[in-house]
C-alpha positions in Angstrom: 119.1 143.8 -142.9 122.1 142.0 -144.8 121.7 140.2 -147.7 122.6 137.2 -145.7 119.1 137.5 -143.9 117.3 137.5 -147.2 116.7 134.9 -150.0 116.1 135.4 -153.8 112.7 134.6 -155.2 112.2 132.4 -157.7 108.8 132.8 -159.0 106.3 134.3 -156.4 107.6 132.4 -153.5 111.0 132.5 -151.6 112.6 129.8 -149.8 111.7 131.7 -146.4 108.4 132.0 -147.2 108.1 135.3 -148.0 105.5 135.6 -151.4 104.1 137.8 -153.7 100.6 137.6 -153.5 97.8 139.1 -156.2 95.3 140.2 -153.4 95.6 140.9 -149.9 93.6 139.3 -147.7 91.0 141.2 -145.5 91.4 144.3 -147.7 88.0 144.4 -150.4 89.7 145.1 -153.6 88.2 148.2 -155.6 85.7 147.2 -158.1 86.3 148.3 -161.8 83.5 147.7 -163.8 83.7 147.5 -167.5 85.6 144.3 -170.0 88.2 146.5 -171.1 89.4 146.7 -167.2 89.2 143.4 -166.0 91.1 142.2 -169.3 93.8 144.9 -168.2 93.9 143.7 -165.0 94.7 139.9 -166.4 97.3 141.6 -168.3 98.8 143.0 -165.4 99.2 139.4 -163.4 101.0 137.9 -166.7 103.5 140.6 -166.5 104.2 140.6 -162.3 105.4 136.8 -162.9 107.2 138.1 -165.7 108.8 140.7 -164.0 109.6 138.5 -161.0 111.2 136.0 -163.9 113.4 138.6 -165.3 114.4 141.1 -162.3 117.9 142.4 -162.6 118.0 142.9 -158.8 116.7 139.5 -157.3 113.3 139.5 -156.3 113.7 140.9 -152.1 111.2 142.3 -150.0 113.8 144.9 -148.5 117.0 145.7 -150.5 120.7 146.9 -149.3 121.2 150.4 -150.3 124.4 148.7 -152.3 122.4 147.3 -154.9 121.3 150.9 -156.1 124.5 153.1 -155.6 122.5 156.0 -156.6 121.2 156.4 -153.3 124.3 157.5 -151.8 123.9 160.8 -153.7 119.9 161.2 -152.2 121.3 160.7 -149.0 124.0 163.1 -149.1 121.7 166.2 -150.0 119.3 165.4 -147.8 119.1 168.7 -145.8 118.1 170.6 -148.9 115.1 168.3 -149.1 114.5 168.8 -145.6 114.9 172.8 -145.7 111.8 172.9 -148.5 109.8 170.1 -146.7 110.1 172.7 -143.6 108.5 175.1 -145.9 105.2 172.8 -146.9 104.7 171.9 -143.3 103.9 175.6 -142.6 100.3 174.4 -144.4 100.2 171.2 -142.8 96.6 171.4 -142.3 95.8 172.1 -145.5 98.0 169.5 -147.2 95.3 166.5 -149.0 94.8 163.2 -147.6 96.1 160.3 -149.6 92.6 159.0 -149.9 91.5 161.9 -151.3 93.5 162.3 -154.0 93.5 158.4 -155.0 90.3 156.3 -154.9 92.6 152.8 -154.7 94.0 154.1 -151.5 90.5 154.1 -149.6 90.5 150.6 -149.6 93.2 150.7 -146.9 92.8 154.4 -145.1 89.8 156.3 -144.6 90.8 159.2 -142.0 92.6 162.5 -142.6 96.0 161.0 -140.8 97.5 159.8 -144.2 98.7 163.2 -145.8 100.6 164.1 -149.3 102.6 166.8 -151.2 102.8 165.3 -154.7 105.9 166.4 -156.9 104.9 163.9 -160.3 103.1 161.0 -160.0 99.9 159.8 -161.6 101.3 160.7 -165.0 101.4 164.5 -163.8 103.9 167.0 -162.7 103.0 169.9 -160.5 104.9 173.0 -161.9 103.6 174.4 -158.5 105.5 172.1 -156.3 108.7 172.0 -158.5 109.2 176.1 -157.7 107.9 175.3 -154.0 110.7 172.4 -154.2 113.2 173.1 -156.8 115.9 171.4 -155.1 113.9 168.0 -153.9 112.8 168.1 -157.8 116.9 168.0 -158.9 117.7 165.5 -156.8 114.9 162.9 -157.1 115.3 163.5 -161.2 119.1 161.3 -160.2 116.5 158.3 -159.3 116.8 156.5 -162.7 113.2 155.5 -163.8 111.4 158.1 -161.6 107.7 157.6 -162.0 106.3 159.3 -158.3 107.7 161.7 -156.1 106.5 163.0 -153.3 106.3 163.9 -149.6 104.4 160.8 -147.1 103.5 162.6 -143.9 101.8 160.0 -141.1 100.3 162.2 -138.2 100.5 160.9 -134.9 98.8 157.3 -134.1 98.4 156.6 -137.9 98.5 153.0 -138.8 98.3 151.4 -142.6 97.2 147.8 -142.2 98.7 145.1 -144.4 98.2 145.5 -147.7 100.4 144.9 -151.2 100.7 147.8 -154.2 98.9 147.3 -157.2 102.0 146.2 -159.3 105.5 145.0 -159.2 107.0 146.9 -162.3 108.2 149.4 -159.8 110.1 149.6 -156.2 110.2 152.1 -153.8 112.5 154.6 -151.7 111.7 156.2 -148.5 114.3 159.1 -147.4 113.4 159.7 -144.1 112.7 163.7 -143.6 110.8 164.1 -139.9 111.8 160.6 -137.9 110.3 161.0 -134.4 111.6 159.3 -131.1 111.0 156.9 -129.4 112.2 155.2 -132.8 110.3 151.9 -131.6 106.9 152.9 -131.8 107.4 153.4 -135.9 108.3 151.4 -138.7 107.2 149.7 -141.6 106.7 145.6 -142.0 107.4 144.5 -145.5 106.8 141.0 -145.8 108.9 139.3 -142.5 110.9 141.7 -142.8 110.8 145.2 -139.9 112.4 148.4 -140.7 112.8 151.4 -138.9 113.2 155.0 -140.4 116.6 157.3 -140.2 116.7 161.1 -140.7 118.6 161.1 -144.0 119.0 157.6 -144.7 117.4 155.6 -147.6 114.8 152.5 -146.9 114.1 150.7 -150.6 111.9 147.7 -150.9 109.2 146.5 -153.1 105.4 147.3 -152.3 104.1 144.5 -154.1 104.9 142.0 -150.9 102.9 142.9 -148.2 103.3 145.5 -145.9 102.2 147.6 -143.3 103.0 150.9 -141.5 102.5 152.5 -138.2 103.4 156.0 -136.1 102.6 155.1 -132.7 104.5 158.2 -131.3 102.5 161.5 -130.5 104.8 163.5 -133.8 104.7 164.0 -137.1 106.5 161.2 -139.3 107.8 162.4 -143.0 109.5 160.2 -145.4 110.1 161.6 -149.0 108.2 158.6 -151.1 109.2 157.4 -154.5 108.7 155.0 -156.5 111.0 154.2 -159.9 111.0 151.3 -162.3 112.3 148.1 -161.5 115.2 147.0 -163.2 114.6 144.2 -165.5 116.1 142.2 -168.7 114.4 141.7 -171.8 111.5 141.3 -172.7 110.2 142.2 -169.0 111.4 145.7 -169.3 109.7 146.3 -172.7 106.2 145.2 -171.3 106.7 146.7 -168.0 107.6 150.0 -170.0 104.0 149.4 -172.0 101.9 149.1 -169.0 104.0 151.8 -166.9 103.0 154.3 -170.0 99.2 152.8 -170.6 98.5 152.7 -166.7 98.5 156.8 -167.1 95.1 156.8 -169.4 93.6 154.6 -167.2 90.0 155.5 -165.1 91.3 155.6 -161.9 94.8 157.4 -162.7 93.0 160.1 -164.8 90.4 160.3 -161.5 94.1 161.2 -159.3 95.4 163.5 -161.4 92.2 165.4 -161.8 91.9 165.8 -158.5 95.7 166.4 -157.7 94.8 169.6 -160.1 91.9 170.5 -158.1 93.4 170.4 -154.8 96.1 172.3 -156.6 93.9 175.0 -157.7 92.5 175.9 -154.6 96.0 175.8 -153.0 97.7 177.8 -154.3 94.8 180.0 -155.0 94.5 180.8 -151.5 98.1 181.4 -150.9 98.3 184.0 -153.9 95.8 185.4 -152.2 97.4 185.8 -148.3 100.3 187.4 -150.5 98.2 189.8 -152.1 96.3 190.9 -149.2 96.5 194.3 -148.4 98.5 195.0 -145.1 96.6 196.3 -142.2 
């Protein structure tokens, strides 16, 4: 996609048509009770149209790699990101689903198909998965802004329907790790816009339009997912860097990373435990 094929937004809509929209429509949004909540969440629809207002990098569903030369350098040590990935899959099986990790994400996936490895993310990083990964962990701390790291593995037939993040303070990478053929029957829809994942190239768009993602094929798919902060002038960037730092003490991101930990407990419990078996 060239810039040519892609307009900047001013406010939440774009001269195409593509928009930025606070709710998704046929996805129930996850209830919150309590004032305190429901005032952040007001909070946090003042500050999209701000960010949209004051974005450094134009307001696109789907950027050019250009616009963030740092990506060059992700791509080009790809492999060693590949070689630990190689390593996790080994445990496929017992790897979490997204869902059950985050609450937010049962609203759009209910089934086992949606699988994680989280690096940081949720205001936590896993000192386990930096020695599984210590290579993946140098090279995603070049991603100026880093807030989530970590490895997106859609099983065979998995489809995300259309849905939008919860917040446009942040964009996203996807390095594609594990890219199955045929190549047509996966992608991602972000807005109007239809990408398909390379091994070792960089896909970076913004999760606050909506999107969807399917792996039709009958093979794993792995992208290494991240999302960093959104370039923005003043005094977007200040506010954004509020609400990026208040959103860790928050119900449902404390709910995440206690059961990121969990998961983590029993992990690696049972692994320190295959290595200390005695031999028969």
């Amino acid at each position: 996609m060239t810039d040519a094929g892609m307009r900047q937004i001013d406010g939440t809509a774009a001269a195409d048509g593509a928009r930025q929209e606070f709710g998704t429509e046929g996805i129930a949004a996850l209830e919150r009770p309590g004032m305190v909540v429901r005032g952040l969440m007001a909070v946090v629809q003042w500050a999209e149209r701000l960010n949209l207002r004051f974005s450094k990098v134009e307001n696109l569903p789907v950027y050019e790699n250009a616009a963030f030369p740092w990506s060059a350098e992700i791509e080009r040590e790809w492999p060693l990101i590949r070689a630990e990935l190689d390593r996790v899959l080994v445990r496929q099986d017992e790897l979490p689903s997204f869902s059950d990790i985050s609450s937010d994400v049962k609203t759009i996936t209910k089934d086992n198909h949606w699988k994680t490895f989280m690096i940081c993310g949720y205001g936590l990083k896993s000192d386990h998965a930096i020695r599984q990964c210590p290579e993946t962990w140098r090279i995603v701390q070049k991603i100026p802004g880093l807030k989530t790291a970590m490895f997106s593995i859609f099983e065979p037939g998995k489809h995300l329907p259309p849905h939008r993040g919860p917040y446009n303070g942040v964009l996203r990478l996807h390095l594609g790790l594990i890219v199955p053929e045929p190549r047509e029957k996966l992608g991602i829809r972000v807005a109007d816009v239809v990408c398909n994942w390379e091994e070792g190239k960089v896909l970076l768009f913004d999760d606050a339009y909506e999107h969807e993602a399917w792996n039709h094929t009958d093979k794993t798919r792995v992208v290494l997912f991240v999302d960093f902060v959104k370039p923005l002038r003043f005094p977007a960037n200040l506010i954004n860097w509020l609400l990026l730092n208040i959103a860790v003490f928050t119900p449902f991101i404390r709910e995440g990373v206690d059961k990121q930990k969990a998961w983590e407990k029993r992990f690696y419990a049972q692994a320190e435990a295959i290595r200390n078996a005695p031999a028969d």
